[in-house]
C-alpha positions in Angstrom: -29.4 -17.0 -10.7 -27.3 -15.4 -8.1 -26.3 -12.1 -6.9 -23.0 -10.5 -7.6 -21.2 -9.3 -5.0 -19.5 -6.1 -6.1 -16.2 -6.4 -3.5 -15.6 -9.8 -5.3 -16.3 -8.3 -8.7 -13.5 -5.7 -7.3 -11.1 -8.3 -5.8 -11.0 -10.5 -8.7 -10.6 -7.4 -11.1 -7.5 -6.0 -8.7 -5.9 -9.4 -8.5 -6.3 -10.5 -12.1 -4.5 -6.8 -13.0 -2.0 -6.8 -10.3 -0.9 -10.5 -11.4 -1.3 -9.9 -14.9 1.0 -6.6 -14.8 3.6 -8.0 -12.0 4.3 -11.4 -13.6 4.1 -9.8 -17.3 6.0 -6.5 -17.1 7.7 -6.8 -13.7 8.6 -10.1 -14.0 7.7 -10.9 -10.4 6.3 -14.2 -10.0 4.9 -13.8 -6.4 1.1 -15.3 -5.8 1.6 -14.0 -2.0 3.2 -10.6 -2.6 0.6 -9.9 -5.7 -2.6 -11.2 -3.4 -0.9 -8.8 -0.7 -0.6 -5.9 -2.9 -4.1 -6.3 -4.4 -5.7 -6.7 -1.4 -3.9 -3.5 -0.2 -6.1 -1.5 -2.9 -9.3 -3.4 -2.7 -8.5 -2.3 1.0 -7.6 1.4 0.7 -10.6 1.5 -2.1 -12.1 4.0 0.3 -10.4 7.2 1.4 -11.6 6.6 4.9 -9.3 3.6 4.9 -6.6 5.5 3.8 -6.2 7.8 6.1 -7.5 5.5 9.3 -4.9 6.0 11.6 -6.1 9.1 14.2 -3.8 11.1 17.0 -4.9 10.9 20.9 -7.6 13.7 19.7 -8.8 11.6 17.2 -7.5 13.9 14.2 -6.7 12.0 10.9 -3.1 11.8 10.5 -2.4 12.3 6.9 1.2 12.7 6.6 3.5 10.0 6.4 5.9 11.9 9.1 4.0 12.0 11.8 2.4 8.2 11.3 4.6 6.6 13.8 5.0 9.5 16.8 1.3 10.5 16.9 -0.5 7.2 15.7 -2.7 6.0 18.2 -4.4 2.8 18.2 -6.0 2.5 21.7 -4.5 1.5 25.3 -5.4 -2.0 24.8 -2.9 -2.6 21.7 0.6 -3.9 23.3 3.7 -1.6 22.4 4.9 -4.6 19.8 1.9 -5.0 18.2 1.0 -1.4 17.7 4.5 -0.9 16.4 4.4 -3.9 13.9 0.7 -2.7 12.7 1.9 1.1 12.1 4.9 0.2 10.6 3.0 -1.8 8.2 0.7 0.7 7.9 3.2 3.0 6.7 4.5 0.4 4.2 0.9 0.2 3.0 0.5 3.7 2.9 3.8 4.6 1.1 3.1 1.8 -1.7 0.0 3.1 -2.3 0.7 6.8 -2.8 4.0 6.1 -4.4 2.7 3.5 -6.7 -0.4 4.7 -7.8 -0.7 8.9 -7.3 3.3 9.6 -7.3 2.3 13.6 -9.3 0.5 13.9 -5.2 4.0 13.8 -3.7 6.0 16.1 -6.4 3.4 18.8 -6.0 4.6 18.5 -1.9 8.1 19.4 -2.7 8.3 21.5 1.1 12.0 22.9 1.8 14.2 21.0 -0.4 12.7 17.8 0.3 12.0 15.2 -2.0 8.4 13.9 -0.7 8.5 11.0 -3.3 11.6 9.4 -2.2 11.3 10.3 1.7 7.5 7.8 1.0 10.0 5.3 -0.6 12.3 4.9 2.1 10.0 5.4 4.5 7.8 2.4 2.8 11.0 0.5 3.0 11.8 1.0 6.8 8.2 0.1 7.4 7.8 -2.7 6.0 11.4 -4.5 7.0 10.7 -3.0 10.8 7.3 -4.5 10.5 9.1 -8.0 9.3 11.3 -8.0 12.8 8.6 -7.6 14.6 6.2 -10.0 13.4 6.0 -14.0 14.6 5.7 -16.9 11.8 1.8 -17.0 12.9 1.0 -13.4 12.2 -0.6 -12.4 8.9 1.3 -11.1 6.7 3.9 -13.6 7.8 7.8 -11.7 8.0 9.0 -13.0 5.2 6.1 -11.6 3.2 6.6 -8.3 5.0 10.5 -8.4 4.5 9.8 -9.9 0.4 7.8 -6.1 0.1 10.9 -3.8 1.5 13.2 -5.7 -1.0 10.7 -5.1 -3.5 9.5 -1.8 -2.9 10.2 0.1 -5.8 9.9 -2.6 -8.5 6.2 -2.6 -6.4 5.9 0.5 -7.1 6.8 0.6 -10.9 4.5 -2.6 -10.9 1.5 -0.2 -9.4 2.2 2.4 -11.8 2.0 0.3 -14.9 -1.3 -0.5 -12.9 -2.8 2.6 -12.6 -1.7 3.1 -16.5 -4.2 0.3 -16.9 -7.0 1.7 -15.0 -6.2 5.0 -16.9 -6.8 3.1 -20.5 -9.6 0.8 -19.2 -11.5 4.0 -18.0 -10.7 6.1 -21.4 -12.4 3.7 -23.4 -12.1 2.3 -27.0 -10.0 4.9 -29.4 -12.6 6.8 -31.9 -11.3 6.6 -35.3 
């Protein structure tokens, strides 16, 4: 007998949904982007995750606007790295919100501003800024990176018909 290790049980569940609902209802046929994106939610599973990246005082940073001016990562990240790790951050951080808890940004509505589509082209910028900046040897490799702004709001329709998922898994069988 042997022990199950509930971050596998999680990966393979995330993986198996994410392909299933990408290649099925999306039509995107895209082992690396779908390991990518389900990896992304087995690693923002914990709301610490989510909102990891702290100012100079060490406050979480929990607005998309203020990621890339007040993110700080330590003095011993180089400029081009800390700049291709927040940017795909913000990519991260945009698919997930977008994709999976969009009625958290329409209930921001501030001044006119459409909160929802501000997190989609800010996902977008992050993730094709990130692609520029990253070598063939980093991980994700550009073209990945570059793949996920093209895609980003066929992504995000793919992570909604996700969370739809979760939402019927967690409901249960229908009582007659």
């Amino acid at each position: 007998m042997y022990a199950v290790n509930p971050a596998d049980e999680l990966q393979r569940m995330f993986r198996g949904m994410v392909e299933q609902t990408f290649i099925a209802e999306v039509g995107i046929c895209a082992p690396e982007l779908t390991d990518y994106v389900a990896g992304m939610l087995l690693d923002f599973l914990h709301v610490d995750q989510i909102f990891r990246i702290r100012d100079v005082d060490g406050a979480v940073i929990r607005d998309i606007s203020r990621l890339q001016a007040e993110a700080h990562l330590g003095h011993a990240v180089p400029p081009a790295i800390r700049e291709r790790l927040i940017n795909r951050y913000i990519g991260d951080f945009a698919l997930f919100w977008t994709g999976l808890y969009p009625e958290t940004l329409r209930a921001r509505l501030h001044f006119g501003v459409d909160r929802l589509r501000e997190y989609v082209l800010q996902g977008q910028r992050g993730y094709e800024i990130a692609s520029g900046l990253s070598g063939h040897d980093d991980q994700p490799p550009p073209t990945l990176l570059h793949e996920l702004s093209t895609h980003f709001e066929t992504c995000v329709w793919g992570l909604h018909l996700v969370r739809a998922d979760w939402d019927r898994l967690c409901r249960g069988p229908r009582e007659n």
